[in-house]
C-alpha positions as CSV (number, residue, x, y, z in Angstrom):
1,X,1.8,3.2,-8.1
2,X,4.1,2.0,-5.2
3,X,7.4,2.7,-5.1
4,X,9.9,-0.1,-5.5
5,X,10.4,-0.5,-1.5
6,X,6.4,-0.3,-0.7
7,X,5.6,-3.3,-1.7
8,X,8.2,-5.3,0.4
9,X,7.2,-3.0,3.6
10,X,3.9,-3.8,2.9
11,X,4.4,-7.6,3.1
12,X,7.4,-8.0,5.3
13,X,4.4,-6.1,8.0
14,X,1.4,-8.4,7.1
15,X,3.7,-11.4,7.5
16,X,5.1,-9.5,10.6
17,X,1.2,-10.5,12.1
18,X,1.4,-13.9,11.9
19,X,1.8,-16.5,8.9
20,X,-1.0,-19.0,9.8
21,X,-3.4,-16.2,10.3
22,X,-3.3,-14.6,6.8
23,X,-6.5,-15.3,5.0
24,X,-4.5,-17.2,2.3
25,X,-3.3,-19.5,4.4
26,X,-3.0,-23.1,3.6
27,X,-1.2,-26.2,5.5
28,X,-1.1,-28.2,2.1
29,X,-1.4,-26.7,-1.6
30,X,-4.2,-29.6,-2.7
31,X,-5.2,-27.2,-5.6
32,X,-1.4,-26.5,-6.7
33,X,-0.5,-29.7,-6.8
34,X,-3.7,-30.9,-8.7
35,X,-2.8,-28.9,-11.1
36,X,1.0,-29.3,-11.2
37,X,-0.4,-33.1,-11.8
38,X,-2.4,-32.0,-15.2
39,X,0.8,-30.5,-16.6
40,X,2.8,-33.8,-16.5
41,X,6.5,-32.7,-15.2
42,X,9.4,-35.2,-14.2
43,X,11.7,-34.9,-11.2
44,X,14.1,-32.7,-12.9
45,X,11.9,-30.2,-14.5
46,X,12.4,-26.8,-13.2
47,X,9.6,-25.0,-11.3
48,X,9.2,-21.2,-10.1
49,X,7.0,-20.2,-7.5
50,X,6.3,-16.5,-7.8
51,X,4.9,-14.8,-4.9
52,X,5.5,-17.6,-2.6
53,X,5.9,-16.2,0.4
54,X,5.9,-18.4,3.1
55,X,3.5,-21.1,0.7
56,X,3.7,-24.9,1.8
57,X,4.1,-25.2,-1.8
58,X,8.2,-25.8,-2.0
59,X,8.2,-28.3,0.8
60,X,5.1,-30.2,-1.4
61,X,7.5,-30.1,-4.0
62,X,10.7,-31.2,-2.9
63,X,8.4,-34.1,-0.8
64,X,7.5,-35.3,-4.1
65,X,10.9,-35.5,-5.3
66,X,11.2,-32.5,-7.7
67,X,15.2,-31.3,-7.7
68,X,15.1,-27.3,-9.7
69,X,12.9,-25.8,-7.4
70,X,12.5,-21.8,-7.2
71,X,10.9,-19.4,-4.6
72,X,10.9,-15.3,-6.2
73,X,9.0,-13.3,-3.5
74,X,9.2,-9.7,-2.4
75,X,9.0,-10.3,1.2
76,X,12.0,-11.9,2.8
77,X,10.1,-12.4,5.8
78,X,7.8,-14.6,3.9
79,X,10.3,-16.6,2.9
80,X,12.4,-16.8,6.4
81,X,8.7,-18.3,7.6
82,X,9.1,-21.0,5.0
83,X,12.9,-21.7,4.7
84,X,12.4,-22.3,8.7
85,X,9.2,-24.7,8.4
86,X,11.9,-26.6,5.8
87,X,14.5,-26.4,8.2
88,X,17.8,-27.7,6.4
89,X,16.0,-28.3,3.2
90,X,15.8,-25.1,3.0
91,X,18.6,-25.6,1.2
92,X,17.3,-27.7,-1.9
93,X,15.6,-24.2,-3.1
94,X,16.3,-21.7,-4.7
95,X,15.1,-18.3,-3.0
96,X,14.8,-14.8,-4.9
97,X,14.2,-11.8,-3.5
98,X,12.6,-9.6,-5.8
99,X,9.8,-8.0,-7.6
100,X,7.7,-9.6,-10.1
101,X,7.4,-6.5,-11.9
102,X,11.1,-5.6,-12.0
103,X,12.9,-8.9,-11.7
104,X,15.0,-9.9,-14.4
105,X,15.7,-13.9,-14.5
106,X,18.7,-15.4,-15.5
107,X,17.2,-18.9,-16.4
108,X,14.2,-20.3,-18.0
109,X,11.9,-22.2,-16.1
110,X,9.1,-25.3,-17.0
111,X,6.6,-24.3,-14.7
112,X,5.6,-20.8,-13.8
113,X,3.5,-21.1,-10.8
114,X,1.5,-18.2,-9.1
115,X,-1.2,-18.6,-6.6
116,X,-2.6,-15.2,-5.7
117,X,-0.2,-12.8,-7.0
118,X,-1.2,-11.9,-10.7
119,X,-4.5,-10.3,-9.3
120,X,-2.9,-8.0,-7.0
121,X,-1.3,-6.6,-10.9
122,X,-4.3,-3.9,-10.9
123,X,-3.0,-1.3,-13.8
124,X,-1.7,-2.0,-17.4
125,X,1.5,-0.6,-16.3
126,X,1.9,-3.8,-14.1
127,X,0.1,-6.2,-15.9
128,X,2.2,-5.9,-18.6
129,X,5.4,-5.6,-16.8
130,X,4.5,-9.2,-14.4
131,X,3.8,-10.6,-18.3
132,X,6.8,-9.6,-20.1
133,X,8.9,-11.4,-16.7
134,X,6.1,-14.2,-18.0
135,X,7.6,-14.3,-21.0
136,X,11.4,-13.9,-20.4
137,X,11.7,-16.6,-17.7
138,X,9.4,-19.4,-19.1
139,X,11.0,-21.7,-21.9
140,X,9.5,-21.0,-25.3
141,X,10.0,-24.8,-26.4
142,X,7.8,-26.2,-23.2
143,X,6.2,-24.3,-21.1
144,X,3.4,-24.2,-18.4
145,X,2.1,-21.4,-16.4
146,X,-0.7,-22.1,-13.0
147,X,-2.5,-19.3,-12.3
148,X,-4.7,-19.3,-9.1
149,X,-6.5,-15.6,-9.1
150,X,-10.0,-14.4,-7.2
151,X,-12.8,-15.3,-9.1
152,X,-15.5,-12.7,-10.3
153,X,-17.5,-13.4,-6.9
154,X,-14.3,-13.5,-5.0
155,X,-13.4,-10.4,-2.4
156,X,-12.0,-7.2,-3.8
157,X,-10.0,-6.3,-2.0
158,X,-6.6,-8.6,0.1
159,X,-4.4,-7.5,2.6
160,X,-5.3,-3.9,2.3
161,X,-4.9,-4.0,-1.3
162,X,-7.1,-3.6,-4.5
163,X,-7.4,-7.0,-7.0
164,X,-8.5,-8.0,-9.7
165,X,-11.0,-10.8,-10.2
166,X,-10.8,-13.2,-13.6
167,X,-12.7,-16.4,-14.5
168,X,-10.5,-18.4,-17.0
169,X,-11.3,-16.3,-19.9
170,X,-10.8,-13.0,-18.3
171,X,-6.8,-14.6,-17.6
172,X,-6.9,-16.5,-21.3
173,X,-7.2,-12.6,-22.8
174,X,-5.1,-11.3,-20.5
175,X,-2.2,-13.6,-21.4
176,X,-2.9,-13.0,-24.9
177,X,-2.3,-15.6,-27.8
178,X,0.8,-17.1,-26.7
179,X,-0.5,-19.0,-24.2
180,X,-2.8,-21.5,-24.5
181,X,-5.6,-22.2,-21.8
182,X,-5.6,-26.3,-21.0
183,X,-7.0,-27.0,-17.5
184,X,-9.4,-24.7,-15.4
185,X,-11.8,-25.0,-12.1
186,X,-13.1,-23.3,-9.2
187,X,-11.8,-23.6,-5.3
188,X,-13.4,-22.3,-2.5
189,X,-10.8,-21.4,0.2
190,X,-11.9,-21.7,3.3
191,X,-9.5,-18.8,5.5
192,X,-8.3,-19.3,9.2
193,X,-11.6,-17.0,10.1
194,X,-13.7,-19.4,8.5
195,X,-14.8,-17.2,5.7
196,X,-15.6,-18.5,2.0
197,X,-13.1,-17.2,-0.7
198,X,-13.5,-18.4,-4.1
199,X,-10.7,-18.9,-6.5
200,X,-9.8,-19.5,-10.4
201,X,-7.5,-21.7,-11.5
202,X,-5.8,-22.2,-14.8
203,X,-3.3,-23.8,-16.5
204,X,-1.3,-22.6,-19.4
205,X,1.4,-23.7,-21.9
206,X,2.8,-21.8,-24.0
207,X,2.7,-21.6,-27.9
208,X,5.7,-22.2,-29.7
């Protein structure tokens, strides 16, 4: 397993290469937002992006007119990337530098969102650490997590990194029984090389 600094090295070099050449690259978050639309939020609900980097997906946001807005990444240069595209917007988000799997939250949020981070959790050791965050920074009144992960046919490996691939079930046992699977469907992201990569999505809310 990595050591706590690893996995920000890591990231802080593959951002180091370029942003709009990383294979998850996106200029808008279609999918996110599609499903952010199924969950039914108002303005002033609060939403955390986990692993988002250098995403589009905070600027998407704070366009539509949301006000609690969250960024927890492990890579401050992923995030210098995206609080520069926002320019002094920037300033409208919340940004967290952190781990996932070591993070402890101070809030509760409405929306947990993670595209592309909960299938880089390979071993039970950090599955069930990034779950128990899950758990202690989602509101247990009303909650909603969006999970985008690699599908079964999707690409091993990311980055230099082992995954794990899930279809909607695989994530629904995974999450275990308090959460409760409401929206699902497939994407196939096309990456700055061209190539095909396709994608799960889900959306959860949690059981009271």
């Amino acid at each position: 397993m990595e050591t706590a600094t690893e996995p920000a090295e890591h990231w802080d070099q593959t951002y180091g290469h370029g942003v709009t050449t990383r294979s998850w690259f996106q200029s808008e978050p279609v999918w996110s937002l599609c499903m952010l639309d199924r969950v039914g939020i108002g303005p002033g609900d609060s939403v955390i992006d986990v692993g988002g980097g250098s995403s589009p997906f905070a600027a998407a946001l704070l366009a539509r007119g949301q006000l609690d807005v969250t960024v927890l990444d492990v890579s401050i240069v992923g995030m210098q990337a995206a609080q520069q595209r926002l320019g002094a917007a920037a300033d409208q988000v919340q940004w967290l530098l952190g781990d996932v799997r070591t993070w402890q939250p101070l809030r509760r949020y409405v929306v947990w969102h993670d595209r592309a981070l909960f299938h880089f959790m390979i071993s039970e050791q950090d599955r069930e650490a990034y779950l128990q965050t899950l758990e202690r920074a989602t509101d247990p009144e009303r909650a909603f997590a969006i999970f985008a992960t690699f599908a079964p046919d999707g690409p091993s490996q990311c980055s230099g990194l082992p995954v794990t691939r899930y279809d909607a079930a695989d994530l629904g046992a995974a999450l275990g029984v308090g959460w409760q699977l409401i929206e699902q469907g497939r994407e196939s992201h096309t990456t700055p090389s061209g190539r095909i990569q396709p994608f799960t999505w889900t959306v959860f809310r949690r059981r009271r």
